[in-house]
Structure formats: structure tokens, C-alpha cells
BASE-146768 format. One line per field, with one value per residue: x, y, z of N, C-alpha, C in turn; chain; residue number from 1; residue in three letters. Coordinates in Angstrom, 3 decimals. Layout:
N
n.px	(X:...)
n.py	(Y:...)
n.pz	(Z:...)
ca.px	(X:...)
ca.py	(Y:...)
ca.pz	(Z:...)
c.px	(X:...)
c.py	(Y:...)
c.pz	(Z:...)
marmi	(A:...)
miza	(NUM:...)
donu	(ALA:...)
//
This chain:
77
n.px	(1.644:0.444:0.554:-2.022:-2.867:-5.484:-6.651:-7.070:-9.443:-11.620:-10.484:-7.943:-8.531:-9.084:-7.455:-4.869:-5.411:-5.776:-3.135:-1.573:-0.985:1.299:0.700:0.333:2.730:4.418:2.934:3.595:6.905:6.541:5.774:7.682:8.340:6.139:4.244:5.252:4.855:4.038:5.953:6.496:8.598:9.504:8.975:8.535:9.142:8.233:10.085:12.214:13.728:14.371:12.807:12.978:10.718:11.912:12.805:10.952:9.806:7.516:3.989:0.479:-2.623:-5.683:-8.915:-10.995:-13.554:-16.906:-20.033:-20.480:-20.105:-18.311:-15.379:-12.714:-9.382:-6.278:-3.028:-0.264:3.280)
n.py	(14.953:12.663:9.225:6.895:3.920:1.162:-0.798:-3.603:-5.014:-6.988:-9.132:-9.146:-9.795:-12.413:-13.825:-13.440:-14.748:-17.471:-17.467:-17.955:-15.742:-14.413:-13.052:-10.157:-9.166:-9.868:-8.131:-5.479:-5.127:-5.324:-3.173:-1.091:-0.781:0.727:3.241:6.307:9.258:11.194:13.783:16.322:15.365:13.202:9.818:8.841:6.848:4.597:3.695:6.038:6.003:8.000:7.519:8.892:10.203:9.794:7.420:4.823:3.190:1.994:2.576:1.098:2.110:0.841:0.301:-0.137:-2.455:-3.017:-4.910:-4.221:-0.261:1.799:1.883:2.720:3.168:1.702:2.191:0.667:0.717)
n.pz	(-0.414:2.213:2.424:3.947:5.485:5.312:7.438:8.551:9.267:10.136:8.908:9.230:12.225:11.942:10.003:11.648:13.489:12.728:11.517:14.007:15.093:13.117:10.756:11.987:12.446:10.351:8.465:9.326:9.514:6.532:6.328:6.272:3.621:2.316:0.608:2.162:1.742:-0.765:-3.382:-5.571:-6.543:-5.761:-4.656:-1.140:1.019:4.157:5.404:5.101:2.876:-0.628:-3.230:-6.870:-9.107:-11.306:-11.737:-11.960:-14.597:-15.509:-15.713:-14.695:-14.947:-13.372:-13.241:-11.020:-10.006:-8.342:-8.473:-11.542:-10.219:-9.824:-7.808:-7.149:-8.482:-9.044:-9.382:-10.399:-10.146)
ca.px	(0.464:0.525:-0.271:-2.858:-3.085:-6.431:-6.897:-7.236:-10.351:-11.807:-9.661:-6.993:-8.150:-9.441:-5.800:-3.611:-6.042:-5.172:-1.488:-1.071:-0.017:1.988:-0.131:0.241:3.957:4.722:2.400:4.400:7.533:6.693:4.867:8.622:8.555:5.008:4.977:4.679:4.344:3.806:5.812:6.340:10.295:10.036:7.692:9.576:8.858:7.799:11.537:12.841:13.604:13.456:12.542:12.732:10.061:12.413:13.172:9.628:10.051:6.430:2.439:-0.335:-3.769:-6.620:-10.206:-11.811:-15.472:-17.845:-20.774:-20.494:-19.364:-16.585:-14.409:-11.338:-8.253:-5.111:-1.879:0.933:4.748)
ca.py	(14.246:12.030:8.146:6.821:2.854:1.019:-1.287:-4.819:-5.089:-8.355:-10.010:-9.071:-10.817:-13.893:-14.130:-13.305:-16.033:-18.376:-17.755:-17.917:-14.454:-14.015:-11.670:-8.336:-9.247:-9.430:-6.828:-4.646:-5.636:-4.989:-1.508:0.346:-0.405:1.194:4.633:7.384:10.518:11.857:15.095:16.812:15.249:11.823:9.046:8.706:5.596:4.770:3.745:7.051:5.859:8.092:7.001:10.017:9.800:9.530:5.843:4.391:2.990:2.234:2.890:0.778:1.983:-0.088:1.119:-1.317:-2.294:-4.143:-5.045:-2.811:0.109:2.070:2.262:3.580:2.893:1.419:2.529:-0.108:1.490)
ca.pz	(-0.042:2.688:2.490:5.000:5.212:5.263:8.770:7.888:9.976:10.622:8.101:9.745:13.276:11.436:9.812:12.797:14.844:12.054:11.572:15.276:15.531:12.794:10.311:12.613:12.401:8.633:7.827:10.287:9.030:5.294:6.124:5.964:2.332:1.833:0.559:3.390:1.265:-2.278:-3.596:-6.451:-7.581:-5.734:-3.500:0.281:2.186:5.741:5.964:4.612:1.581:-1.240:-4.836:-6.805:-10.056:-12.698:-11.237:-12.270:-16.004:-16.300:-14.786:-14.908:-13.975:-13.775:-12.560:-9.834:-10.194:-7.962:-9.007:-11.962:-9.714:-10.021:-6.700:-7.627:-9.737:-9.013:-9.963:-10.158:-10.855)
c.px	(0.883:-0.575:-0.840:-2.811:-4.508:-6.080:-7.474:-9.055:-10.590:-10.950:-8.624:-6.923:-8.458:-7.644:-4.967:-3.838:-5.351:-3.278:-0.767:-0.101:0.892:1.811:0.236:2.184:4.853:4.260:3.254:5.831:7.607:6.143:6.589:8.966:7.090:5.171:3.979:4.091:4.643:4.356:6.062:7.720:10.156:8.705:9.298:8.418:8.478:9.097:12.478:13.408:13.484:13.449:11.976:11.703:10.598:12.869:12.222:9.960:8.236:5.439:1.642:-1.558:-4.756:-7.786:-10.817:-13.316:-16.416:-19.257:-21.291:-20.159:-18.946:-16.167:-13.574:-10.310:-6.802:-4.385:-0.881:2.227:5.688)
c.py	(13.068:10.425:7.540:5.043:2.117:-0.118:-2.796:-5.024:-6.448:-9.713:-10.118:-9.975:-11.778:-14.905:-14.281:-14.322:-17.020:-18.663:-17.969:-16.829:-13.910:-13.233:-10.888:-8.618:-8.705:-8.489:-5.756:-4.539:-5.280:-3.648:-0.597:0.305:0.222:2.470:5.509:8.900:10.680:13.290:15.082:15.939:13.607:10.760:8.540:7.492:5.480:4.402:4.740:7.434:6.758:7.681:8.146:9.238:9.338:7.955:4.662:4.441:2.902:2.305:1.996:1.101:1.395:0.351:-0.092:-0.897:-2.618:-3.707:-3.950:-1.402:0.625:2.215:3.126:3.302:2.668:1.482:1.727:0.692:0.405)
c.pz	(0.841:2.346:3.174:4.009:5.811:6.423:7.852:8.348:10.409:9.759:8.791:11.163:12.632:11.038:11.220:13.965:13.765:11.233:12.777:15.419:14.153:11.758:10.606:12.460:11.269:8.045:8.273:9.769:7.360:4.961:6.262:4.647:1.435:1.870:1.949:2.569:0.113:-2.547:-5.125:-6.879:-6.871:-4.320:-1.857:0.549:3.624:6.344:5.661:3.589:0.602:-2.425:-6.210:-8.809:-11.183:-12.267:-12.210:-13.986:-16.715:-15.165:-15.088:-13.861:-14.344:-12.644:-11.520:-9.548:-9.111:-8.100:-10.080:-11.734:-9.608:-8.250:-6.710:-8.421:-8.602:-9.775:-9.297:-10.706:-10.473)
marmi	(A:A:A:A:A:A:A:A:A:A:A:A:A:A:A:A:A:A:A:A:A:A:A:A:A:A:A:A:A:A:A:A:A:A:A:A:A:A:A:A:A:A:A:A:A:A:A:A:A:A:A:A:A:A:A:A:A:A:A:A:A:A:A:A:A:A:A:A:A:A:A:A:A:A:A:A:A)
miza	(1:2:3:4:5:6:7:8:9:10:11:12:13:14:15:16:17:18:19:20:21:22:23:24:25:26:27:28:29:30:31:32:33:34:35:36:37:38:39:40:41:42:43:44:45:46:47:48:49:50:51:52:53:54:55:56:57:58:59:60:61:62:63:64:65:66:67:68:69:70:71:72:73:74:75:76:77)
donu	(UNK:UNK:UNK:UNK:UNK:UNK:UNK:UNK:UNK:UNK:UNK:UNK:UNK:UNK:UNK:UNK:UNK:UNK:UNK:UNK:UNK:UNK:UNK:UNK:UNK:UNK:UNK:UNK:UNK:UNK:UNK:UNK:UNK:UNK:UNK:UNK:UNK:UNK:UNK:UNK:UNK:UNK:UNK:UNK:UNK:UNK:UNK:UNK:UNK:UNK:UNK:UNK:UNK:UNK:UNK:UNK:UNK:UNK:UNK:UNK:UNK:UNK:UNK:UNK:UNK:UNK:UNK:UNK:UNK:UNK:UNK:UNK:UNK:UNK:UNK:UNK:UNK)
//
């Protein structure tokens, strides 16, 4: 399964006007440790990275609401 990353949108220019640029930088910069793809024995990286499942000691998921809600769930490892 491939991972697809969400576009900051207007947050993103509001920030990058108020850091004087340096937002699109760091984000950029910390996106080769974001995962690139999902298989069956291990999670690979956008830096090639891989991290094979048996690594991961623990999970936490937690459901995300607004206004009552449901969105979706996050999974921390």
C-alpha cells in the first residue's frame, strides 16, 4: 500500500509567509523519514529505509472526532 501525503494548504502558505520561507524547507527535509509504502513483512520510507514489523514494540490507536464525528483513527508505533 502506498502512502499519499496530505498538502498543507493554506496553512502551509500562512506558515512559510511567516517563517520567511522556512516551512516548505523543513517539511521537505523531514518528508524522507515519512513512510512511503506499506507491505506485508515491513514499512519502507521515502528515504528507502526499511523498518521491518517486528521492530515496532508497541501501537496506539486513537479514533479522531470533530464535533462528535468520527474522521478516522490514528495509529502511533
Amino acid at each position: 500500500m502506498d502512502v499519499r501525503l496530505k498538502p498543507l494548504g493554506c496553512v502551509g502558505g500562512i506558515g512559510a509567509v511567516l517563517s520567511l520561507g522556512l516551512l516548505p524547507l523543513l517539511r521537505r527535509s523531514q518528508e524522507a523519514q515519512f513512510p512511503a509504502s506499506l507491505t506485508d513483512d515491513a514499512m519502507i520510507l521515502r528515504n528507502g529505509t526499511r523498518i521491518p514489523w517486528t521492530a515496532f514494540t508497541r501501537v496506539k490507536a486513537t479514533d479522531a472526532y470533530v464535533n462528535r464525528a468520527y474522521q478516522h483513527t490514528l495509529y502511533e508505533l
